[in-house]
C-alpha positions as CSV (number, residue, x, y, z in Angstrom):
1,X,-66.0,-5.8,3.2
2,X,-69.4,-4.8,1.2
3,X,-68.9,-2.1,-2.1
4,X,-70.6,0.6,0.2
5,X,-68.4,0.2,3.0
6,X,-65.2,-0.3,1.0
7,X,-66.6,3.3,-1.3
8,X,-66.6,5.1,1.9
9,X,-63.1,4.3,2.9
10,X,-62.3,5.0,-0.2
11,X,-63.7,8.6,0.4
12,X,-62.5,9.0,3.7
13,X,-58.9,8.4,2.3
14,X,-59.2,10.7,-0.5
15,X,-60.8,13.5,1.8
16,X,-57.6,13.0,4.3
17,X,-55.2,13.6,1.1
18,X,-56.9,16.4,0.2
19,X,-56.5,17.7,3.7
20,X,-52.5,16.4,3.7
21,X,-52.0,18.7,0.8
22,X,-53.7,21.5,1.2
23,X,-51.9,21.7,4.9
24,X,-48.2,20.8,3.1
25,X,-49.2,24.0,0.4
26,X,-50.4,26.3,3.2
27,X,-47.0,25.1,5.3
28,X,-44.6,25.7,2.2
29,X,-46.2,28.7,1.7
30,X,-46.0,30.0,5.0
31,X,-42.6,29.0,4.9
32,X,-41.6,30.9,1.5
33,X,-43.5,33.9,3.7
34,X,-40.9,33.5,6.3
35,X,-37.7,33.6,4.0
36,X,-39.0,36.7,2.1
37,X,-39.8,38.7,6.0
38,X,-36.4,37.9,7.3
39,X,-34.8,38.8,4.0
40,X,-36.1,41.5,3.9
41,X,-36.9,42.6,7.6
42,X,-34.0,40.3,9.4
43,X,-33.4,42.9,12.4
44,X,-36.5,42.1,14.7
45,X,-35.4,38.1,14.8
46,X,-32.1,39.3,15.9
47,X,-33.5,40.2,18.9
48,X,-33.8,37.5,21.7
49,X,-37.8,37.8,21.7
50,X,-38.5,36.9,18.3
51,X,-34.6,35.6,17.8
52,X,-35.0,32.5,20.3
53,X,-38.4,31.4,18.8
54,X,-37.3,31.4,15.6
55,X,-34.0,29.6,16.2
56,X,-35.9,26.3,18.1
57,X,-38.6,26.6,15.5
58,X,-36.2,25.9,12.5
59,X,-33.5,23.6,14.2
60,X,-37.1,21.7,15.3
61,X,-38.0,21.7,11.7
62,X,-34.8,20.4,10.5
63,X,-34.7,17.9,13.1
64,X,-38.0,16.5,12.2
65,X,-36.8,16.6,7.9
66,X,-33.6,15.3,8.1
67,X,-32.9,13.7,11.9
68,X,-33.2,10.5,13.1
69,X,-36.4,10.2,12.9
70,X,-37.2,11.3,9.3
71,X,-37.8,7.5,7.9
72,X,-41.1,8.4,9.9
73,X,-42.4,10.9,7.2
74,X,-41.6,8.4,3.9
75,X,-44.9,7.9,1.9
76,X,-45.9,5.9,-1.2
77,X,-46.4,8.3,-4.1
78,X,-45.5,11.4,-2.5
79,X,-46.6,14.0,-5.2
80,X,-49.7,12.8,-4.5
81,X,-50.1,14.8,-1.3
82,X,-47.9,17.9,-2.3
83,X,-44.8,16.5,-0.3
84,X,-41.3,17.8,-1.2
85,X,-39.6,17.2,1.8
86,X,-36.4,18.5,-0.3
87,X,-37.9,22.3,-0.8
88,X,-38.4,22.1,2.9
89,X,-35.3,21.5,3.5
90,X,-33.8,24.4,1.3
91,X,-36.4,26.5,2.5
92,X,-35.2,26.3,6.2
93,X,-31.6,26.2,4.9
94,X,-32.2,29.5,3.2
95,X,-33.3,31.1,6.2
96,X,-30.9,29.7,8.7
97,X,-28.1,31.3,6.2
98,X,-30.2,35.1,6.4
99,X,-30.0,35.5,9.8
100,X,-26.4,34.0,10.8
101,X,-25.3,37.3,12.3
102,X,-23.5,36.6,15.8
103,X,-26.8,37.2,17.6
104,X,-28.9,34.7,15.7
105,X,-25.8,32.0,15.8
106,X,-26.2,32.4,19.8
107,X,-30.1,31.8,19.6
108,X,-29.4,28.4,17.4
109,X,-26.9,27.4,19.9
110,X,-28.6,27.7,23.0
111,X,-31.9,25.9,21.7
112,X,-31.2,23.2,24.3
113,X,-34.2,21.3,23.1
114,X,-32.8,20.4,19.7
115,X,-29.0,21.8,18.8
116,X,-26.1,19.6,19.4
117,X,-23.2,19.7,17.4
118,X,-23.5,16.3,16.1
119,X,-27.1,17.3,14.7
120,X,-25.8,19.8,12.7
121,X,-23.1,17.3,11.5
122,X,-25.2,14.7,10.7
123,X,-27.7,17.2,8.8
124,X,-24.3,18.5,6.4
125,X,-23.5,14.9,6.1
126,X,-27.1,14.1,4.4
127,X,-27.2,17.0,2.5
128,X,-23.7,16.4,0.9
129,X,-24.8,12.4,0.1
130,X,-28.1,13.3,-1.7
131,X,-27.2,17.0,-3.0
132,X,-30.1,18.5,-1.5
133,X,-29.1,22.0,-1.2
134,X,-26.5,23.9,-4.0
135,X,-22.9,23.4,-3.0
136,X,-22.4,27.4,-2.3
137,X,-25.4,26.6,0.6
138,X,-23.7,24.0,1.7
139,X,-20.8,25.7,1.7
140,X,-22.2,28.3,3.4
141,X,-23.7,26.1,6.0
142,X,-20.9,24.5,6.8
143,X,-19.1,27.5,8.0
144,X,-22.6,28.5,9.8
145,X,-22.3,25.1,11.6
146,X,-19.0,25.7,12.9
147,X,-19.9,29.6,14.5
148,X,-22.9,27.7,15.8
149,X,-20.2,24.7,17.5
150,X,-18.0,27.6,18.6
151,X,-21.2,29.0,20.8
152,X,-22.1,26.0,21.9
153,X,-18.7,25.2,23.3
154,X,-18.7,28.7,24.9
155,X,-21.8,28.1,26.5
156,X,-21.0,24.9,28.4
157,X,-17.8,26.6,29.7
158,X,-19.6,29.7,31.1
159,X,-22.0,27.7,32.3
160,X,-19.7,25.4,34.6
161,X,-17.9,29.0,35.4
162,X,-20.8,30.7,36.9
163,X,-22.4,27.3,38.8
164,X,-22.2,29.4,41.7
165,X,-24.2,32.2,40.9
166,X,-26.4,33.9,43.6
167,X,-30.4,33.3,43.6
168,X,-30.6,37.4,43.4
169,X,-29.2,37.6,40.1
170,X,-30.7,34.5,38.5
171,X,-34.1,35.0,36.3
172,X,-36.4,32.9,38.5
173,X,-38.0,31.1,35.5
174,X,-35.1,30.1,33.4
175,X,-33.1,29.9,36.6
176,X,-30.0,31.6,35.0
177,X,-28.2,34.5,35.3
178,X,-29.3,37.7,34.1
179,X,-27.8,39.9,31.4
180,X,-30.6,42.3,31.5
181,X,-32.5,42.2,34.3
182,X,-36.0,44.7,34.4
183,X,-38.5,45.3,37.4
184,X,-42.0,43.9,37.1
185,X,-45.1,46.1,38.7
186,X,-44.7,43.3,41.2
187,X,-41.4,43.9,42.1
188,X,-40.6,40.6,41.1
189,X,-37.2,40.9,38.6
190,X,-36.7,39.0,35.2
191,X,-34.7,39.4,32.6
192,X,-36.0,41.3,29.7
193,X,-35.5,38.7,27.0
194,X,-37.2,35.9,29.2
195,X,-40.0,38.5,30.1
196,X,-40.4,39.9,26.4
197,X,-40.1,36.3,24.8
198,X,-43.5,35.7,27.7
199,X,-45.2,39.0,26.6
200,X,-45.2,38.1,23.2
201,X,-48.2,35.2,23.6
202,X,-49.2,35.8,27.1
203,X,-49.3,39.4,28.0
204,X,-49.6,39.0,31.3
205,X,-47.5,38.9,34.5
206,X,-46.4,35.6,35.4
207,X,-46.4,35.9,38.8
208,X,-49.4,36.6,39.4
209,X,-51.6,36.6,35.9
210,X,-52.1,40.9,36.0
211,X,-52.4,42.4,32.3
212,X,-48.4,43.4,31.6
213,X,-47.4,45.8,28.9
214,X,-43.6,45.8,27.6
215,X,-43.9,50.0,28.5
216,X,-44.2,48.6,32.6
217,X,-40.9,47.0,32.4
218,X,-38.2,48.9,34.6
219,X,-34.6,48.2,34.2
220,X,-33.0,47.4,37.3
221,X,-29.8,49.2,36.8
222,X,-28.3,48.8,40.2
223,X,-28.7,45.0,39.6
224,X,-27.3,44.9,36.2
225,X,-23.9,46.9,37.6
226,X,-23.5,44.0,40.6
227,X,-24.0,41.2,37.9
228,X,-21.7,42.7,35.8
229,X,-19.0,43.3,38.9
230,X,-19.9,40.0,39.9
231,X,-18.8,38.4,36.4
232,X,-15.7,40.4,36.4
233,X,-14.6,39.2,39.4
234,X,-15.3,35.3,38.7
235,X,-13.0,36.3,35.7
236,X,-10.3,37.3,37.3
237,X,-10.1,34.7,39.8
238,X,-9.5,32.5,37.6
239,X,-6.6,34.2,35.4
């Protein structure tokens, strides 16, 4: 390899670590962003629009930092780029711990992309070896873990005790039952938090691509009463 050649590498290399870090700051400080909304503003991610996002986002997150998979993202000289894979860590920690209200604990649970029980485990287990969070956080996240284990439990029961549940009063994209189900201008019937979680980056119908506004959503309360009989009954069937 001739000087020129091996001067542009060279270059190229300290262009892309330029790039690495000033991605890494903009991420961390995004993240710091995030911790300061939801301390301060936690009641819209309680909600299953923003809630359900927000839960597979971090779980995601803290899959990629400290899963199976995280040898992956071990570099030579790691100041170098701005890489502090631990303040990440806390970071997402500190925000999993502002929200675990009932609601949000539901939203980590059912994130069937990431969550398992034996993630969370495995991620208290690491943390505990190389003291990456405080011990009250840990603490803290421990007992978080568990409400999250409890829901996820819950979940796989209800599931296998409504298997049976009639097409009318399943959401026809998530294919589960409703717990709130709304009328589209369509007439085709979702429910809301599937419909709202759509709106919020394509504000369209989906059936059929129209402009949608959350305002056009009409709760189908006769719907809503037979789901709710229909549950109720399933229940005490099998008492």
């Amino acid at each position: 390899m001739d000087q020129e050649t091996r001067n542009q590498d060279l270059g190229q290399l300290d262009e892309s670590k330029r790039k690495v870090k000033g991605w890494l700051g903009t991420a961390k400080s995004n993240m710091k962003q995030l911790l300061s909304i939801t301390d301060n503003s936690p009641e819209p991610f309680r909600t299953p629009a923003l809630g359900e996002r927000l839960a597979a986002m971090l779980n995601h997150n803290m899959s990629q930092l400290m899963g199976s998979n995280s040898a992956d993202l071990k570099v030579s000289n790691p100041s170098s780029y701005g890489w502090q894979p631990r303040e990440f860590v806390n970071l997402i920690v500190s925000i999993y711990l502002g929200l675990s209200v009932p609601a949000f604990v539901k939203y980590i649970a059912y994130d069937e992309r990431t969550y398992n029980p034996e993630f969370f485990q495995n991620v208290i287990e690491r943390m505990r070896k190389n003291q990456i969070v405080s011990f009250s956080q840990l603490e803290r996240f421990e007992n978080l873990a568990e409400e999250v284990k409890k829901e996820y439990a819950a979940k796989a029961e209800l599931e296998e005790e409504y298997d049976d549940v009639p097409e009318e009063f399943k959401d026809p994209i998530m294919d589960a039952i409703m717990v709130d189900p709304v009328r589209l201008p369509s007439g085709h019937v979702m429910d809301r938090a599937v419909i709202e979680r759509h709106l919020l980056s394509t504000p369209n119908n989906p059936f059929n691509r129209a402009p949608l506004e959350l305002r056009e959503l009409v709760p189908d309360e006769e719907l809503k009463a037979k789901i709710h009989e229909w549950i109720v009954q399933k229940r005490n069937s099998r008492k």
